[in-house]
C-alpha positions in Angstrom: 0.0 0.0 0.0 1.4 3.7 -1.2 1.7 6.4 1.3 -1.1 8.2 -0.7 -3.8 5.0 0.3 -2.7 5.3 3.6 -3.3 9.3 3.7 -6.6 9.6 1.3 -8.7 7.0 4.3 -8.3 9.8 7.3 -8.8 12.4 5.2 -11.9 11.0 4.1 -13.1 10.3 7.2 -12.0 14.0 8.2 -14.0 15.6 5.7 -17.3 13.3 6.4 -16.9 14.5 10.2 -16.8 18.2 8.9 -20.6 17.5 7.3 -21.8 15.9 10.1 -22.3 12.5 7.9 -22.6 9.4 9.9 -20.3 6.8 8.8 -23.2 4.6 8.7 -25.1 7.0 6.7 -22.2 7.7 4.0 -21.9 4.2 3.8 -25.5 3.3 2.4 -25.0 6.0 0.0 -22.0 4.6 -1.1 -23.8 1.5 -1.1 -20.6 -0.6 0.8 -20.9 -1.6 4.7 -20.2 0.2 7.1 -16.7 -1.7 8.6 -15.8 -2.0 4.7 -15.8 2.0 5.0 -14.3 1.8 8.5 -11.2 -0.3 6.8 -11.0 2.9 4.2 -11.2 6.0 6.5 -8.4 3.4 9.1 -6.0 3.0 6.5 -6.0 -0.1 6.3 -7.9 -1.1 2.8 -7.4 0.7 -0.5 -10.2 2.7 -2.2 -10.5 2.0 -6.4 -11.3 4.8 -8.2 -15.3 4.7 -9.1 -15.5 4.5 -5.3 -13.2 7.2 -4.6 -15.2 9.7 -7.2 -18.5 8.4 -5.7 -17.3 9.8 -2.4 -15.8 13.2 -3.1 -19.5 13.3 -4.6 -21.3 12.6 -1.7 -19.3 14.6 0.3 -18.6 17.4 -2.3 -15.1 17.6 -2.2 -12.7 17.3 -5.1 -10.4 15.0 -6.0 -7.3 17.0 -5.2 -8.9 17.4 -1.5 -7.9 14.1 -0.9 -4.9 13.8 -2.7 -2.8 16.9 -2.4 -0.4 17.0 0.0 -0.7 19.2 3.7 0.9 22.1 4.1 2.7 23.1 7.3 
């Protein structure tokens, strides 16, 4: 797994916290489980791409949200 899979999960899960979206909720709209999302937002599973454009829909972010790197 690439630093960027590992990165993209927590930021996810950041920005779905920032809505006030239950992972539960997201989830159903994404139409996967809820611990299958868990896995994503942990790190610990990757996210293909039709999934990964499905949720910067639902949470109306862009791509480059998740992938660009912080800035300190």
């Amino acid at each position: 797994m690439s630093q960027l899979d590992i990165k993209i999960g927590p930021k996810i899960k950041a920005f779905r916290r920032q809505l006030g979206l239950q992972a539960n909720k997201l989830s159903e709209e994404l139409g996967i489980s809820p611990s299958y999302l868990n896995l994503i937002e942990s790190g610990k599973r990757k996210i293909d791409g039709d999934l990964l454009l499905k949720v910067c829909d639902k949470l109306k972010i862009q791509l480059s949200d998740l992938t660009s790197k912080n800035r300190y």
